[in-house]
N, C-alpha and C positions, 0 to 999 in steps of 0.2 A: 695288624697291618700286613696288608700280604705283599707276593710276588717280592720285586727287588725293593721292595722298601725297609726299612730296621724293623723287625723284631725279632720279641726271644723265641729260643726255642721252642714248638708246642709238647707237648707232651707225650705224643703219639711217635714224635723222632727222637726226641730224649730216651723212649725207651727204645726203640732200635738200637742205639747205640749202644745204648746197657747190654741188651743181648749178642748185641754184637763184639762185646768187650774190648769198646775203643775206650771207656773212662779209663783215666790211672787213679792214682790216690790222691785224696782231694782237687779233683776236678771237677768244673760242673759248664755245661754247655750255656753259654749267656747269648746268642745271636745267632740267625739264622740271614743269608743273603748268599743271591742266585742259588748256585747247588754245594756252598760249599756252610757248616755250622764252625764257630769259631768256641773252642775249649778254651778254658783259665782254670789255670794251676794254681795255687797256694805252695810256695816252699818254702821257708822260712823267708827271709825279708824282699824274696824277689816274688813276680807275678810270672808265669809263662804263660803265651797265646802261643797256641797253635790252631791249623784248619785240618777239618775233616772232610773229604767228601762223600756227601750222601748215598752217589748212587754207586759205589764201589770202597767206601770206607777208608781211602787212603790218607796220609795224614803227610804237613807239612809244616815247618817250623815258623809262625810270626813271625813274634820278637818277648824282649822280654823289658818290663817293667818294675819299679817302686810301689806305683802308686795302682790303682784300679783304673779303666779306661772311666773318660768323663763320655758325657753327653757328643760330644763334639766330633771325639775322637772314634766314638763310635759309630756316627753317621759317615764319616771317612771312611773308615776299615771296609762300613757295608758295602758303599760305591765302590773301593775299591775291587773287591770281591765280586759285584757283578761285571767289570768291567772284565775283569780276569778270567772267568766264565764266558764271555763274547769274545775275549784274544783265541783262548785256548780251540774256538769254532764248536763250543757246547751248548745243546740246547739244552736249556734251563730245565730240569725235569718238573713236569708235569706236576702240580701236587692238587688235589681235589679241595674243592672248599670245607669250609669249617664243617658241617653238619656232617659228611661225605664222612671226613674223616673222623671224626667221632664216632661215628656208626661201626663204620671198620675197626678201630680201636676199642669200643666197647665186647663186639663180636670176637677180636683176638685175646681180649684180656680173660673170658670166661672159655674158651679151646685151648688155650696155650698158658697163661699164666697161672688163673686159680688151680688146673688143678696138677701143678709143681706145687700147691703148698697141702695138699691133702686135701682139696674141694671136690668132687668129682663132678664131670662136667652133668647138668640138668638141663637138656635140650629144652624142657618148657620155662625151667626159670630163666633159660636165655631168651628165651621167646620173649617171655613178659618184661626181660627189661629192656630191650631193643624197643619195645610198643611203650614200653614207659620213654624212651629218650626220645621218641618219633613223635610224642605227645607234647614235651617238652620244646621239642624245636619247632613244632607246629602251634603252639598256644592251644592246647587241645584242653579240653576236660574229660579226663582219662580214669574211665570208670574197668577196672584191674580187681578181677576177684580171682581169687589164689588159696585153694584148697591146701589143708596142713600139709607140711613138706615139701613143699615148693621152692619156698626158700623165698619170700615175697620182698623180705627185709630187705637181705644182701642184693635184692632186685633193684629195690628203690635208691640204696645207698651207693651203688655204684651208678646207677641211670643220672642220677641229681651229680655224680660226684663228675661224672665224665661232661655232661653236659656243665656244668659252671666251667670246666679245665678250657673246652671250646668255647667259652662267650667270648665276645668281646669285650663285654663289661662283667665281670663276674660280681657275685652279690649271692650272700646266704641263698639258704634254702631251709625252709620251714616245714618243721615234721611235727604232728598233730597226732595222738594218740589218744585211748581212753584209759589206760590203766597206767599207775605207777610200776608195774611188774615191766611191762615192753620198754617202756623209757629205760629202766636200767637195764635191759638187756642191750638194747640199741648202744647206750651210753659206756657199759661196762665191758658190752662182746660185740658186737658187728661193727659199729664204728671203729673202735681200737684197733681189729683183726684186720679191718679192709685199709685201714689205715697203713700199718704196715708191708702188707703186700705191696701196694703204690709205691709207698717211701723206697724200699728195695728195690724195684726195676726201676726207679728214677721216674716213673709218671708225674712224682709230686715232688716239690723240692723240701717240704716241712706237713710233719703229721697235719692229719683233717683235727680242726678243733672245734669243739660243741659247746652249748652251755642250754642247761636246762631254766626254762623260765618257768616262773610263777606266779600268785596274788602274793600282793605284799604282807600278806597276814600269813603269809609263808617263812620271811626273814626277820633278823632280826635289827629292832631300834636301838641305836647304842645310848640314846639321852633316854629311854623307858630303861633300857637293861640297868645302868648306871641308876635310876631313882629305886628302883626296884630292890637290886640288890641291898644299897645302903636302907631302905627300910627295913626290909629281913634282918640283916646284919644290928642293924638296933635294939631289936628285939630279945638277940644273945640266948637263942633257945639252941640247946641242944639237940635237936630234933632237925634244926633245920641245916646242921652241916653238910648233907650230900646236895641240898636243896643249891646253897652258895658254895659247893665247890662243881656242880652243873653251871651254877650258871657264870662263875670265876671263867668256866672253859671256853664258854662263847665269847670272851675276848680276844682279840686280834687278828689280824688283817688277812687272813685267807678266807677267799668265800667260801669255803665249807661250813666255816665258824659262825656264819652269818644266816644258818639253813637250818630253822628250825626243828625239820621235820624227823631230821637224825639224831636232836636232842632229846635226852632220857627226861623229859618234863611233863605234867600234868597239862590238861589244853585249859585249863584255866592260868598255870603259870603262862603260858605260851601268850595265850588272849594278854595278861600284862604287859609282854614286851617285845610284840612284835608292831614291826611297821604298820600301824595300821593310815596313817596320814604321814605326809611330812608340812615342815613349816619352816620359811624364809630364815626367821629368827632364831633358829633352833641351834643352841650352841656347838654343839659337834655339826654344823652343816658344811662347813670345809673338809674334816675327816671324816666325812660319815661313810662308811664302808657299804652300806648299800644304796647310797648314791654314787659313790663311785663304780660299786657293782653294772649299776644303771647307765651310767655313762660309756660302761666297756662294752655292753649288750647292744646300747645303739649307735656303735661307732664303725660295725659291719663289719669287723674284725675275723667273725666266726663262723666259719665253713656250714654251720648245719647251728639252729635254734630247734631246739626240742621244749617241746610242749604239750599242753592238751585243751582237746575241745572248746571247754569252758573257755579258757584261756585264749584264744585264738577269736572263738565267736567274739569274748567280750570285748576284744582289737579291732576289729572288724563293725561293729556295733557301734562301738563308741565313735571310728572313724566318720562313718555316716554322720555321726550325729555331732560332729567339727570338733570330737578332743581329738589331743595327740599323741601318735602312735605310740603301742606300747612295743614295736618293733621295727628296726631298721629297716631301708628300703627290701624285699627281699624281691626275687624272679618266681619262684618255684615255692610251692606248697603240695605237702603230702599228707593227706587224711589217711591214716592207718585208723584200724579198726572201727572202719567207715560204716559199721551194720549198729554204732552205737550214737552218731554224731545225730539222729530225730531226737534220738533222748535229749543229747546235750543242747539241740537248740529247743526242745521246750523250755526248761530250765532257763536260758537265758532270755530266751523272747518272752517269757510268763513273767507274772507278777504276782508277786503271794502277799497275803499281809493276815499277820496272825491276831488268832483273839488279845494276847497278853500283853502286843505291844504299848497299847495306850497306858497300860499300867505300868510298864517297864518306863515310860516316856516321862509319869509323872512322878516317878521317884528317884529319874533323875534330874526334874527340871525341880523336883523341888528341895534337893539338895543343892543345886544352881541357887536359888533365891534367896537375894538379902536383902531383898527391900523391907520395911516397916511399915505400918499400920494399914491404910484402906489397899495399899498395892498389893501385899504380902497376900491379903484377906481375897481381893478379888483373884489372883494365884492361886488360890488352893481352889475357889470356886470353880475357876476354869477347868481345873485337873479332876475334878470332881465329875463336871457337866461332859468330859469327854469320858470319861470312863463310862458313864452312864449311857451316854450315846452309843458307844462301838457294842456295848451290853446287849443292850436292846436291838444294835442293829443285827450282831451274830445271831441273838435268840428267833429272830426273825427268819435268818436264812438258814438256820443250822436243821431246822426241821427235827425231823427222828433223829438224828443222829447226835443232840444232846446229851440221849438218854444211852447213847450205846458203849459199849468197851468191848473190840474183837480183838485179835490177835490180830488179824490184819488192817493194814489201815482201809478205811471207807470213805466211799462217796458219795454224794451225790449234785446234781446237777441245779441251778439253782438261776432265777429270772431275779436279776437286779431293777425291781419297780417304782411305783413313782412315789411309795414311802422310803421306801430302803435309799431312794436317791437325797430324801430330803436330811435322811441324816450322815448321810456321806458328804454334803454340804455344808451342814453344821459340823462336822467333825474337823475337815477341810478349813471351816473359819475360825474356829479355835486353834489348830495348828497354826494360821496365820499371825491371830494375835497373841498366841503363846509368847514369843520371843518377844515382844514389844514392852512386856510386864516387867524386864530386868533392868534396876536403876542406870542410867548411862555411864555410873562413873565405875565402875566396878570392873574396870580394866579390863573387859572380853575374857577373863578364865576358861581354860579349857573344857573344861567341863560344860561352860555356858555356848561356847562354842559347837557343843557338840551337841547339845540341846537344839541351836539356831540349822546346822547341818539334818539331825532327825527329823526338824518340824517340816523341813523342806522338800526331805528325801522321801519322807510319810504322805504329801499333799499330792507328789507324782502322781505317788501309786493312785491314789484315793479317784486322782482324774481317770485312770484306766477304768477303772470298774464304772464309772458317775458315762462312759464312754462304752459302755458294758454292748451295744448294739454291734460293736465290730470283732466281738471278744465270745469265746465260750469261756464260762464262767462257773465255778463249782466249788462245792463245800466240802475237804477233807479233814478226816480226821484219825491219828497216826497213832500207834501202839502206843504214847505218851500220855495221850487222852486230850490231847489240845486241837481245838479246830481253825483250820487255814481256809482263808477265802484264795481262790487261783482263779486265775485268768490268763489264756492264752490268744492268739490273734488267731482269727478265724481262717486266713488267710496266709498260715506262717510260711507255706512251700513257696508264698509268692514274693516273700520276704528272703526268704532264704535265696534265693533266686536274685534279686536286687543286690541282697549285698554281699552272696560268696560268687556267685557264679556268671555273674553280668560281667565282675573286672577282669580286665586286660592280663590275668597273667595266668599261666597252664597250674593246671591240679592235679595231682594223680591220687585217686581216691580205690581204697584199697583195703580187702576186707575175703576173710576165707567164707562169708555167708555175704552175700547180697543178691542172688539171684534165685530164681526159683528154673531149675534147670535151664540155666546162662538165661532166660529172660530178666531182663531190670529194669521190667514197667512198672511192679511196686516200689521198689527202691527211688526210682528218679521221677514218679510221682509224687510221693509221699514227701521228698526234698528238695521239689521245686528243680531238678534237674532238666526234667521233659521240654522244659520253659528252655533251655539254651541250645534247642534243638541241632545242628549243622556241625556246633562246636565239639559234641560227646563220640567220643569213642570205646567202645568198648570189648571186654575180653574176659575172657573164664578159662583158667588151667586146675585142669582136675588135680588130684592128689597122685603121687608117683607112689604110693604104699599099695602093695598087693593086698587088699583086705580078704579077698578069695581064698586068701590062707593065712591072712595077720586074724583076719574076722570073722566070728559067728555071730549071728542074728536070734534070738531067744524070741519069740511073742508065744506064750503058754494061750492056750483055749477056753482054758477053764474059767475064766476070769471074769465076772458081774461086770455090768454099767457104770464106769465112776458117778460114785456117790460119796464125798467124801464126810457124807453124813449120818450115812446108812452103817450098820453096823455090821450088815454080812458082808456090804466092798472092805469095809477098814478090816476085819476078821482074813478077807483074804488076800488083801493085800501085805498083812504079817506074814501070814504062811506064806506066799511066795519067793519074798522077800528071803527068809529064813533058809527054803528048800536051797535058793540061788546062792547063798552067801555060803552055805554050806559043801557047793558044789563046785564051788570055787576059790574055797580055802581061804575066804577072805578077798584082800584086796582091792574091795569095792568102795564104787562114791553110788548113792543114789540120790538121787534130783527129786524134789520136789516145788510142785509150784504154790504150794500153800506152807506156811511156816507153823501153821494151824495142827495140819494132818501131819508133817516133818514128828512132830514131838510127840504128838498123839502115838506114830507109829516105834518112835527112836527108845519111848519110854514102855511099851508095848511089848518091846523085842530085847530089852537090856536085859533080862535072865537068861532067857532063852539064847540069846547066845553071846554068854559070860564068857566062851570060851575064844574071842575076840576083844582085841582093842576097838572100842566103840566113840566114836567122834560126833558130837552135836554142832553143827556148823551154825551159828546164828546172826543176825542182823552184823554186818561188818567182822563178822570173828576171823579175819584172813589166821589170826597166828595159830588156829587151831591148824593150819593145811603143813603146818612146821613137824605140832604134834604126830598127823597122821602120815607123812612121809617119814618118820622116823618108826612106824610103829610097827612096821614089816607087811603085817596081813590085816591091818587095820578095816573097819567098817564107819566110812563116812557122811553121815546124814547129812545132804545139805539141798540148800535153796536154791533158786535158778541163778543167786549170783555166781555159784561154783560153777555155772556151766560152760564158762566162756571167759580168758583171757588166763586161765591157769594152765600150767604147765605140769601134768605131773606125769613123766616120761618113765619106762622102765616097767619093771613088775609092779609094784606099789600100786596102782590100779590096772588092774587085769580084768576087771566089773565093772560096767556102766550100765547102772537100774535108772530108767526112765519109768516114774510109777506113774504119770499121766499126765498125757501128749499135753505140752504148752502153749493150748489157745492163749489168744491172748484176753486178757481181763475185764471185763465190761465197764466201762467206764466213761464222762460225759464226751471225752474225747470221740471216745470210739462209737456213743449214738450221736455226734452233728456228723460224723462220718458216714454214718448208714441213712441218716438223710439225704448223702448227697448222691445215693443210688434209685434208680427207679423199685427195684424190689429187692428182698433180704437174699436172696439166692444169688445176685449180680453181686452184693455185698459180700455174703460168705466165700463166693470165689476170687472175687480181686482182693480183698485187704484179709479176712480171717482165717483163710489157706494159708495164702503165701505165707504170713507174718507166721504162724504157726510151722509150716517147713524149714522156714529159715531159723527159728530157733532150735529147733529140733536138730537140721543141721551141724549149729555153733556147738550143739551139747555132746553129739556123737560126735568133734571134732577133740574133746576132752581125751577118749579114749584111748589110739594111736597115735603118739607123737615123733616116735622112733621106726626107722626099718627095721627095727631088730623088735618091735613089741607087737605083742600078741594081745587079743581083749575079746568077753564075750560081752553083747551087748541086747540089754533085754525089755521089751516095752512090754507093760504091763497094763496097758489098753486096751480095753476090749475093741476099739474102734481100729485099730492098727490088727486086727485078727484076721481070718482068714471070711468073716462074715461080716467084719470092722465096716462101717462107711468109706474109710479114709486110706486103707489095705497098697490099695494099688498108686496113691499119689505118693505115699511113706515111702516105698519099694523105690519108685521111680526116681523121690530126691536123695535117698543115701545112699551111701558108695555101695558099688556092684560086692555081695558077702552072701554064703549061703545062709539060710533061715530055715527053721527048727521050731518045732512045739516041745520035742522032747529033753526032757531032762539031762538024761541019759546021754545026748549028745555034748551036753555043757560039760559032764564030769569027762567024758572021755577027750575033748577040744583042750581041755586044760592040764590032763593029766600027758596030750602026746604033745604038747607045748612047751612047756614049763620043766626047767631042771631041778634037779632033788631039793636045792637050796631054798625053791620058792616054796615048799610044804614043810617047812621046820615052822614049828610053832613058838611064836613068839608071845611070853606073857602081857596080858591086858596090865597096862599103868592103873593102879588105881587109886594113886594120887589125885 
């Protein structure tokens, strides 16, 4: 409420005061009217008021009280006070409205306050967070890419924190990641840090509070935990002591207790006793700690919900589709690591459904059955006839890729016809009368329950694909050796569009790759962005790291045409490998985008240089990046998932081996894609560049994380050479660093870099 009307202080003059050192000890500013703010003291059983005035800070005695002022009394004091303002012949100063003053207060808090605490000031991350709050108060969809060092975080977390301080109505704000690593940095250091800082100048009157959300197959069920244990415990095996004093731990009433994810358990014990449903009747449903979890998350309580993707999309999704929210009303949502959220909405807009499930389906429906004689019998037929079905119907569409087993998973593209339709109908009708088969009296058992749930959730999918014309549709099949039918919406950017970026509330989407030199036509094409035309704002701040002398650029000439088949590219791609690692005493991650040629080369180079701690990064291995930050001068093989959302700051990678540039993958995605171009040339420059710059990007973005780190960084592409196809657009996207063919410059970059301590040899584990 502004002008002479009651209210409290904003936040913007709370902290003038602060620096102005009008508070005493325990004081806190409760009201603001005409120009003067009214202070209350705490001193043991009395209250004191006193007035401040603003535009000269002079102070004069109230009164003093028992009790705290009510409602009433407050509304007096205010009138009072502007009345008192009108005797004294004072015009009322001047105060700019909300937005106004948020802007200015955001702008004084990063020139003047952060950096009293050791921030130093970063003219572009002010930049960026000023366009984040201009975004926010304009309902904008604020596309924010922010090159390593930027400081993008502390952008957003102050932009969101200052703008909720000035609403009217304040209401969370919703942060969206893709990795567990950013969430607990967010959670564990930025939040906490900026937190503080406020609290001290008095902008905030109580710390900023978060809560990380999840799927429920995240937490834990306390009526699972409790059957579970007590059947272990039955059992009276030795073996299982650590087993039930894990899970003894997960009792009681703090939500950390209730979070699976930090418990030392096996993901089959986890799969026993996590929330995976809840239910009415459920004896602990009064105490249940992650209903009650559930009930504190959407009671808006929480300055910031942290999240991710998946999580968020399937809020958003299910919303459309009339459940209920998995999240309080919130204002503001922040997509971080915004170059990953196409991945995560395939995933959730697709529909997969595996060879095995019909057989997983019948042996649990037929552990469900107690019926006797022709019921039982016709039962087992059914589970029979659908296995046979889904058999026939995979063998139909799996093609060659029955007969294959690669290291990588495969695809191919595949035409849902007008056989394959008729036994997706029969499978479909068998799902339906599945659950019909169970005697009536048999009290609904959970199990049978879960049986009537699958048959239901299985018949969705089955209409997706039976709908297969508005869908690209394909047959994968993953290092497991099991094949998945997938479907995706032909049309997802236009979906994506519908239901993130059509609603009413601002987004600040945000990511150190999304642009191909600040253009973000592939980006906001690809995610249905282009479609909210008037609404998008956008911006690109380079990285503040001098790479001109943190970075050297390595592309050797010698180098064949990736083949990753041939046996003189793998031949030379050891020996380069070997020359670089040697030249740089270690240190190194090298990226590969085949898991194939990774071990081919990993297992190629282990003699050769024994005299290195050597790292094989594989499918999910994150705890190896534990191992090899411990290892000093370690040699890290890994995949493209190391390339992007890790941290490893310091000396411990002083080598970024890029063995060959990461087009992206062929796949049936990516040919409806290149139909939608008039020829492959239009195709290779808008989707199979960009997408390839931008990861290339995220991967050299691994390198330098610090002003204080140095790195050399070496593509081992013949296409990236000096006679490369692709020379001059590589140049154009990576940070301004000199480039080198010679060797010679790598040992001496490293040698006039690097202090004595980084060339002590540390012994390879060989454990």
């Amino acid at each position: 409420m502004e002008n002479n009307r009651l209210w409290l202080c904003p936040a913007d003059l709370r902290c003038r005061l602060y620096e102005a050192g009008v508070f005493k000890k325990n004081e806190e500013a409760v009201l603001l009217a005409g120009d003067f703010v009214v202070m209350e003291r705490i001193n043991g059983e009395r209250i004191f008021y006193r007035t401040v005035d603003i535009r000269d800070f002079s102070s004069q005695h109230l009164f003093t009280r028992k009790t705290p002022m009510d409602e009433k009394k407050r509304r007096e004091l205010a009138e009072r006070l502007a009345r008192m303002t009108a005797e004294q012949g004072k015009r009322e100063t001047e105060r700019p409205g909300r937005k106004e003053r948020a802007v200015r207060f955001l702008d004084y808090i990063f020139e003047e306050i952060l950096p009293r605490h050791g921030m130093e000031l970063r003219r572009k991350q002010k930049e960026l967070s000023l366009e984040m709050l201009a975004a926010l108060q304009e309902n904008r969809l604020a596309l924010c890419e922010a090159e390593v060092g930027t400081g993008k975080t502390h952008a957003y977390i102050l932009a969101t924190a200052i703008y909720n301080l000035f609403s009217e109505q304040p209401a969370p704000a919703v942060i969206s990641t893709s990795t567990i690593a950013l969430q607990k940095a967010i959670t564990e250091e930025y939040i906490p840090q900026i937190s503080a800082i406020l609290l001290e100048h008095r902008i905030i009157g109580q710390p900023l509070s978060f809560v990380i959300r999840k799927g429920k197959r995240h937490y834990v069920c306390d009526a699972r935990l409790e059957n579970y244990e007590a059947a272990i415990g039955r059992l009276g095996r030795e073996k299982d002591r650590e087993l039930l004093e894990a899970l003894g731990n997960l009792k009681g009433i703090g939500r950390r207790r209730i979070d699976l994810d930090q418990a030392p358990l096996t993901p089959y014990v986890k799969e026993r006793i996590n929330v995976s449903r809840c239910r009415e009747n459920c004896p602990y449903a009064r105490v249940c700690r992650f209903m009650n979890f559930q009930k504190k998350c959407m009671g808006g309580g929480y300055d910031f919900q942290i999240t991710n993707h998946n999580y968020i999309l399937a809020d958003i999704i299910g919303c459309r589709q009339g459940k209920k929210s998995l999240f309080p009303a919130y204002k503001a949502l922040v997509l971080d690591e915004a170059h990953k959220l196409l991945e995560a909405a395939r995933q959730m807009y697709g529909t997969t459904w595996e060879e095995r499930e019909i057989e997983e389906l019948s042996r649990l429906a037929g552990a469900s059955q107690t019926g006797q004689g022709q019921c039982q019998e016709r039962h087992v037929l059914l589970c029979r006839q659908l296995e046979a079905w889904s058999s026939t119907l995979f063998g139909r569409l799996a093609g060659e890729l029955s007969g294959i087993h690669t290291w990588e998973e495969s695809r191919r593209e595949v035409i849902v016809g007008r056989m394959e339709k008729l036994y997706l109908r029969n499978i479909r009708n068998g799902l339906e009368q599945l659950p019909q088969m169970y005697v009536e009296d048999t009290g609904r058992s959970a199990r049978e329950q879960a049986v009537r749930r699958k048959c239901a959730e299985m018949a969705d999918r089955i209409a997706v694909f039976l709908n297969s014309g508005r869908y690209i549709c394909w047959m994968e099949k993953g290092g497991t050796g099991n094949l998945t039918l997938c479907a995706i919406p032909m049309e997802l950017e236009r979906e994506m569009y519908r239901d993130i970026w059509s609603r009413r509330i601002p987004v600040i989407i945000t990511s150190g790759t999304m642009s191909v030199r600040g253009d973000f036509s592939h980006f906001k094409k690809t995610t249905g962005l282009q479609i909210a035309g008037g609404r998008i704002v956008e911006t690109s701040k380079p990285s503040p790291f001098a790479y001109r002398k943190q970075g050297l650029l390595y592309i050797p000439e010698r180098m064949p045409f990736p083949n990753i088949r041939g046996g003189r590219y793998i031949q030379a791609v050891m020996e380069e490998i070997g020359r670089i690692v040697r030249a740089t005493h270690g240190h190194t991650l090298i990226l590969f985008t085949s898991y194939w040629m990774m071990e081919r080369i990993y297992y190629g180079l282990r003699e050769e240089l024994s005299g290195f701690p050597l790292f094989l990064m594989g499918r999910g291995r994150l705890d190896v990046l534990g191992a090899f930050r411990k290892s000093g001068n370690g040699v890290l093989f890994a995949s493209d998932s190391a390339g992007e959302g890790i941290d490893l700051a310091g000396d411990i990678l002083s080598s970024l081996i890029v063995v060959k540039l990461p087009f992206p993958v062929p796949n049936p995605v990516a040919e409806y894609q290149r139909g939608q171009y008039e020829d492959f040339e239009s195709y290779r420059r808008e989707v199979i560049v960009p997408e390839m710059l931008i990861k290339l990007r995220q991967w050299f973005g691994r390198g330098i994380r610090r002003e204080s780190d140095t790195a050399v960084f070496s593509i081992l592409d013949s296409r990236a050479s000096l006679r490369g196809r692709y020379r001059g657009e590589i140049l154009d996207m990576l940070p301004d660093m000199p480039v080198t063919d010679r060797l010679e410059d790598v040992e001496e970059f490293i040698l006039r870099n690097k202090a004595e301590e980084y060339f002590t040899a540390v012994e390879p584990d060989t454990e």
